[in-house]
Structure formats: structure tokens, C-alpha cells
C-alpha positions as CSV (number, residue, x, y, z in Angstrom):
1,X,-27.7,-154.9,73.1
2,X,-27.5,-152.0,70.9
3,X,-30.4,-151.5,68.0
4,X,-28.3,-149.3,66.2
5,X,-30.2,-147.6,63.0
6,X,-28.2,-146.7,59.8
7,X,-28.6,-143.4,60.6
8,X,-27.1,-143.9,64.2
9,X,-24.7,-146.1,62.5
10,X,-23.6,-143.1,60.5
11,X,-23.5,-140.4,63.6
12,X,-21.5,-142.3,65.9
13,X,-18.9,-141.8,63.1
14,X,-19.6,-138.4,62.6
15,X,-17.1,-135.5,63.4
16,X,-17.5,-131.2,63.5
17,X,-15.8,-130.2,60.5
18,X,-12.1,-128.7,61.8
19,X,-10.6,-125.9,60.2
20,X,-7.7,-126.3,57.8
21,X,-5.2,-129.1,58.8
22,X,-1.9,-130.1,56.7
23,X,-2.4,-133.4,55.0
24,X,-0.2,-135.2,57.8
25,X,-1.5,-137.1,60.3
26,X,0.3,-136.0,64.2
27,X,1.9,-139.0,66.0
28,X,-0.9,-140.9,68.3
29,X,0.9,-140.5,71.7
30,X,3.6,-137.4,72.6
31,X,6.8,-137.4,74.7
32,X,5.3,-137.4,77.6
33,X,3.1,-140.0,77.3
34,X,0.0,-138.6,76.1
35,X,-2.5,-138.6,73.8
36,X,-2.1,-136.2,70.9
37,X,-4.3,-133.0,71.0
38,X,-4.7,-133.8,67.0
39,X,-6.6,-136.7,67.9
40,X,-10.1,-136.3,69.7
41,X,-12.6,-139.1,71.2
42,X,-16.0,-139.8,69.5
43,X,-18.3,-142.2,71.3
44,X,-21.7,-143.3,70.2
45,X,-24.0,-140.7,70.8
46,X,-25.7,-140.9,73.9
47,X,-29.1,-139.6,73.1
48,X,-29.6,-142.7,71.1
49,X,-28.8,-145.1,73.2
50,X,-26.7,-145.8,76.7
51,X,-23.2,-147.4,75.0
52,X,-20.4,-147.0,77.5
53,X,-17.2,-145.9,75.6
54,X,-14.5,-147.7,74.6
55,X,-11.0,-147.2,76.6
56,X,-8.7,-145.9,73.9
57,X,-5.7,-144.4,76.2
58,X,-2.0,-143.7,75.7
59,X,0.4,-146.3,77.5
60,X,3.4,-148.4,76.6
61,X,3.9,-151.7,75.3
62,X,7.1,-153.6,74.7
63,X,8.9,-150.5,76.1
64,X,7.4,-148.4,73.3
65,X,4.7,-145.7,72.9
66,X,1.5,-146.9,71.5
67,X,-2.6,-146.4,72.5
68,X,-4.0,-149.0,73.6
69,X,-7.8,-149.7,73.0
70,X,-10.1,-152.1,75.4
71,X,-13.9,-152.6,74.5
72,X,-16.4,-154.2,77.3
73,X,-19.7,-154.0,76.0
74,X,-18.9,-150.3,74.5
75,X,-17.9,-148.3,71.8
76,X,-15.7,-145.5,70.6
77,X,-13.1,-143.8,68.5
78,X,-9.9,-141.4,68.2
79,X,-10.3,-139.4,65.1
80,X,-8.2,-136.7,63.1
81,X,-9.7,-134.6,60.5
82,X,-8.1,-133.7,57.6
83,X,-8.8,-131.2,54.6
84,X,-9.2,-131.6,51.1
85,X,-6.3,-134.4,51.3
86,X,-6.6,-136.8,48.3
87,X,-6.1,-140.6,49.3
88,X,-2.7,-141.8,49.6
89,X,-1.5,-144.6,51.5
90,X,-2.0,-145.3,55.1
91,X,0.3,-147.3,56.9
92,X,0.2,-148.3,60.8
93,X,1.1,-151.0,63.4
94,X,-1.5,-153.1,65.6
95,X,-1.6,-156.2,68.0
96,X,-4.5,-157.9,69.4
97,X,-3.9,-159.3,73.2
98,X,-7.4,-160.1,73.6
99,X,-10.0,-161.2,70.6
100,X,-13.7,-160.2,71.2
101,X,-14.8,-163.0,73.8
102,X,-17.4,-163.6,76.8
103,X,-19.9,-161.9,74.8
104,X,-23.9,-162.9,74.3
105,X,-23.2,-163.6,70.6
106,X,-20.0,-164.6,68.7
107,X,-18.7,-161.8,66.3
108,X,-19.8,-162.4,63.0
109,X,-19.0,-159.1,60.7
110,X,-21.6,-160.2,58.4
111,X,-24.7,-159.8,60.8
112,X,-26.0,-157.1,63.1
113,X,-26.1,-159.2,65.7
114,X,-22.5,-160.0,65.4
115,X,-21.3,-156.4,64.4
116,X,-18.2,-155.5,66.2
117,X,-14.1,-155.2,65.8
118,X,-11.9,-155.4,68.4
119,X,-9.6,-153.4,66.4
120,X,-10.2,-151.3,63.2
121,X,-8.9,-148.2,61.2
122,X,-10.7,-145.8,59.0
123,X,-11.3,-143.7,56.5
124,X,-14.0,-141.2,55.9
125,X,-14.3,-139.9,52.2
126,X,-16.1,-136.9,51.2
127,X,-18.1,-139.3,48.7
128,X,-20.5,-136.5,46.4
129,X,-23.9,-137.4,47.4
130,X,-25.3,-137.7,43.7
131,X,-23.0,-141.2,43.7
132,X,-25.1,-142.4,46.6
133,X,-28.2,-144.8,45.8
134,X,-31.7,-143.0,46.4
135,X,-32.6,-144.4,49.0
136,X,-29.2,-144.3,51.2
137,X,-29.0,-140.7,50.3
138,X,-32.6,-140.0,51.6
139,X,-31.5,-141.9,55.1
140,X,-28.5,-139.9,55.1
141,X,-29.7,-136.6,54.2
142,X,-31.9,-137.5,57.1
143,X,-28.9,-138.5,59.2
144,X,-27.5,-134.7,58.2
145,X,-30.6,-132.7,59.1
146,X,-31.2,-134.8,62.5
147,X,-27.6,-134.7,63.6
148,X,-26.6,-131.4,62.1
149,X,-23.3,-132.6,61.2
150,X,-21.7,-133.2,57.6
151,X,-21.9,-136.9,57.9
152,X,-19.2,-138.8,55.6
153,X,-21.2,-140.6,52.5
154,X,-18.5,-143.4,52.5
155,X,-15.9,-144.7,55.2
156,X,-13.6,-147.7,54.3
157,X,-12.9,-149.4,57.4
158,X,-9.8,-152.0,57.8
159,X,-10.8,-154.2,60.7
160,X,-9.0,-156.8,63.3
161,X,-12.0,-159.6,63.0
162,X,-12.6,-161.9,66.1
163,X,-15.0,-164.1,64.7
164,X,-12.8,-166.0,61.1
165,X,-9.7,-166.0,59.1
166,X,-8.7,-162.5,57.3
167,X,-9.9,-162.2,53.9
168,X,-13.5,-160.9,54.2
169,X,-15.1,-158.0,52.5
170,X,-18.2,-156.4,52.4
171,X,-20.9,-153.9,53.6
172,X,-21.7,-153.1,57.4
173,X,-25.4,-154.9,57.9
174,X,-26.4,-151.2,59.5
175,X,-25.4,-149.4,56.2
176,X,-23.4,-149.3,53.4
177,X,-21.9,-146.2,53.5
178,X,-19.3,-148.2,55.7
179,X,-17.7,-150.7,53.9
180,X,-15.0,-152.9,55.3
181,X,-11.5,-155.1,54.6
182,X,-10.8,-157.5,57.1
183,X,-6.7,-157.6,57.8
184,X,-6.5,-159.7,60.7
185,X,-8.6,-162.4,61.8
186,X,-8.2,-165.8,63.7
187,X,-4.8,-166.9,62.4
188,X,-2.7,-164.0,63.5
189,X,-1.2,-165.1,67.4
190,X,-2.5,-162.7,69.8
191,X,0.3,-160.8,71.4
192,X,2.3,-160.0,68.2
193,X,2.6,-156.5,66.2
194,X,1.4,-156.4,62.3
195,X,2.4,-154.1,60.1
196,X,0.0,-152.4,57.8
197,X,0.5,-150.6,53.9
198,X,-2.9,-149.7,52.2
199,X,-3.8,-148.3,49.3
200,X,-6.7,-145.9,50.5
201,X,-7.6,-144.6,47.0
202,X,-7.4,-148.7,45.5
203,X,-9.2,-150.0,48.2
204,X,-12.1,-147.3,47.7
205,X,-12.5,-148.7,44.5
206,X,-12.5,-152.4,45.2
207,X,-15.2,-150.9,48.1
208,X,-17.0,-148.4,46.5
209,X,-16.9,-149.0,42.3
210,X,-20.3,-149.8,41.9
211,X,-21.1,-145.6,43.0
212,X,-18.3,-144.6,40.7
213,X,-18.9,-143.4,37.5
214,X,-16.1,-145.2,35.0
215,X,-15.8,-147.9,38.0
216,X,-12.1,-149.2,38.3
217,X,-11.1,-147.2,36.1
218,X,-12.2,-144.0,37.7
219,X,-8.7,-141.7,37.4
220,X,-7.1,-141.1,41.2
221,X,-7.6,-137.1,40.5
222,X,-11.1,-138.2,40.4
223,X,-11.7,-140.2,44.0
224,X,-13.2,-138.3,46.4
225,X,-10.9,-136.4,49.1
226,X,-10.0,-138.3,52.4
227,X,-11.7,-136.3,55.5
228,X,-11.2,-137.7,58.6
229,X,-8.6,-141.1,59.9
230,X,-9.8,-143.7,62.9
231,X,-8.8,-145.6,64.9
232,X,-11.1,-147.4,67.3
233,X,-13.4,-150.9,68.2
234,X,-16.6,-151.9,69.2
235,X,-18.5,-154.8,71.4
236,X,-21.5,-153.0,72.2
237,X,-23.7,-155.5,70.3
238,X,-22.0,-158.8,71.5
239,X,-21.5,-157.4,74.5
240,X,-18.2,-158.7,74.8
241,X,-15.0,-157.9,76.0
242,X,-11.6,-157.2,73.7
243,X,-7.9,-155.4,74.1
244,X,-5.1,-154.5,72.0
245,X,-3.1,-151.5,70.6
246,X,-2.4,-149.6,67.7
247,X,0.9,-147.5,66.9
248,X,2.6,-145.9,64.1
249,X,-0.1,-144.8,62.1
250,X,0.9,-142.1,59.1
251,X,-0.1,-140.8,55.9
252,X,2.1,-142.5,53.6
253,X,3.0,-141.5,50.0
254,X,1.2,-141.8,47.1
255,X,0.3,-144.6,44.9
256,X,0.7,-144.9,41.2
């Protein structure tokens, strides 16, 4: 359904640049049930292409506060910039009710045919340009001029997959300035809540060491800053249909 480009790929997770923010991430939902005003919707731009957006609304579950995110055939996410906050640990609670299903193609992480999440968190590092491989930083200095936005270099994305077991790693098949982790997959009951602990500055190094200059043994002082946090899904190119929620989500302390 979608022909996303890399440089689309890149600007449907772009942001405007916020002023200064406290390295803190606001709670999701409020008191009275809605969404936080810390928190904004991105969808996939619609000058590219016509991608309904994903549902991603406040609501309860299990008597208890939580957003709850529904694909069909779309895509979308609730983002919170930060500023200058170096990468810590980010922790959260998810459940899947509904994997990716009644789609035209089975998700498969791997492919571009089979690109989507039915759930997945994110992080968008202020990666220097310098580290990025020629030609990945001529497509995204293109991506910058086109879009006019500061478009993040890397993004480490921690996904829910539909299609397999947990365990898998890699590089999106529309670029690899968005690298992902899969937490979840296939063997985790739908209906039940997961808790989640990352290491945001280890995990940029098991994702992103090969554009580091000393590798895994890059200092943390050295990592580049964390800029913006996600939390979305997509089933635009399946064209599928997927539910679940996500609560809890904080900026944690810091590593070792």
C-alpha cells in the first residue's frame, strides 16, 4: 500500500524542534482522562502519500489509565521532545489485544513489504551527521532541505512484532537511520501487560557501533543526546488491522 522512500521514512518521524524541556518525560494520560499536552500526534505526512492515522487516544484498561493505540491500514505517533538529555534508561508498560492480522501481506520486519508494528517505542538521537555513511547523509541532508525540519540521524526503535518470536534486530528496509529491537513477539499472550527496563545509551551501541568512533567502547559522555520519545504503530503497508496500549512510560535513571 504505501511506497514509502527513506526520505519519507525519515519525515514521518520528524518533529519541530520545541523549546527547552526538563529531561522528564510528563505522564501519557492526566486526571481527567486525557491526553497529556506534553505529548503531540505526528502522522505520516500527507503530501506524500494518503495514510490514514493511527488511533492513539487516552482510555482505561483494567480500571487503570493507559493510551490505547489501534492501526487499520494507517500510521502514526505521540511524541515528546526533549533537550540536550543524555540517554538514560527508559522504562514503560504495554499489552497487545490484537496482533497485526487481516492484512494483504503478513508482517515480516525484515521486508518493506512486511514493515509494520503494532506496537513500538522510540528514541530519536541527535546522531552528528559526520558519523553517518555518505550516502545516507546525502539522502538525509536531502530529507532536511525538502522537509525543512531537523530530521533525527538515528532513532532506536523497541517494537511489539506480529509476525515471529522476540529476539530480532536489525535495520528498517526503508533506511537505517531507524534501527530496531524486537521485545515482544509471538509468544507473549495477547491481553497481558509487560514491563519494560532499557538501556537507551547500551542499546545505541549494540544498534549504532559501526558509526561510532571507538565502537563499544565509546564513553556514555560521548553518545549522542536523546531528542525526542515515541510511542506509536503502523499497518499501512500490510494493510492490516492491530490494537493494544501502552502505560507508564518514564525516563528512568542512569546506567553505569
Amino acid at each position: 500500500m504505501s511506497t514509502r522512500t527513506t526520505a519519507t521514512l525519515i519525515a514521518a518521524l520528524a518533529f519541530t524542534l520545541a523549546g527547552a524541556q526538563a529531561q522528564t518525560l510528563p505522564p501519557l494520560t492526566q486526571p481527567d482522562g486525557a491526553l497529556h499536552p506534553g505529548w503531540r500526534y505526528v502522522g505520516f505526512p500527507q503530501q506524500k502519500a494518503p495514510i490514514p492515522p493511527t488511533l492513539i487516544e487516552a482510555g482505561q484498561v483494567d480500571g487503570q489509565p493507559a493510551v490505547k493505540v489501534v492501526t487499520v491500514s494507517s500510521y502514526g505517533s505521540l511524541v515528546h521532545d526533549l533537550k540536550d538529555a543524555p540517554p538514560a534508561r527508559l522504562q514503560w508498560r504495554w499489552r497487545l489485544d490484537q496482533p497485526l492480522s487481516g492484512g494483504k501481506a503478513s508482517p515480516d520486519l525484515t521486508t518493506k513489504a512486511g514493515d509494520d508494528a503494532a506496537l513500538k517505542v522510540c528514541a530519536m538521537f541527535d546522531h552528528p551527521l559526520e558519523r553517518v555513511p555518505f550516502v545516507e547523509r546525502t539522502v538525509l541532508r536531502i530529507a532536511r532541505s525538502v522537509s525543512g525540519e531537523a530530521l533525527p540521524a538515528a532513532t532506536v526503535c523497541y517494537v511489539w512484532d506480529s509476525g515471529r518470536a522476540a529476539g530480532l534486530q536489525g535495520a528498517n528496509p526503508y533506511s537505517r537511520r531507524v534501527r530496531y529491537i524486537s521485545l515482544r513477539g509471538s509468544e507473549t499472550a495477547v491481553g497481558q501487560w509487560v514491563a519494560e527496563n532499557r538501556d537507551l545509551a547500551q542499546d545505541f551501541v549494540t544498534l549504532f557501533g559501526d558509526e561510532l568512533p571507538q565502537g563499544a567502547q565509546t564513553p556514555r559522555g560521548e553518545l549522542p543526546r536523546v531528542a525526542t520519545v515515541l510511542i506509536g504503530a503502523d499497518s499501512d503497508n500490510t494493510a492490516s488491522r492491530s490494537s493494544g496500549w501502552v502505560t507508564d512510560l518514564r525516563w528512568g535513571a542512569a546506567g553505569p
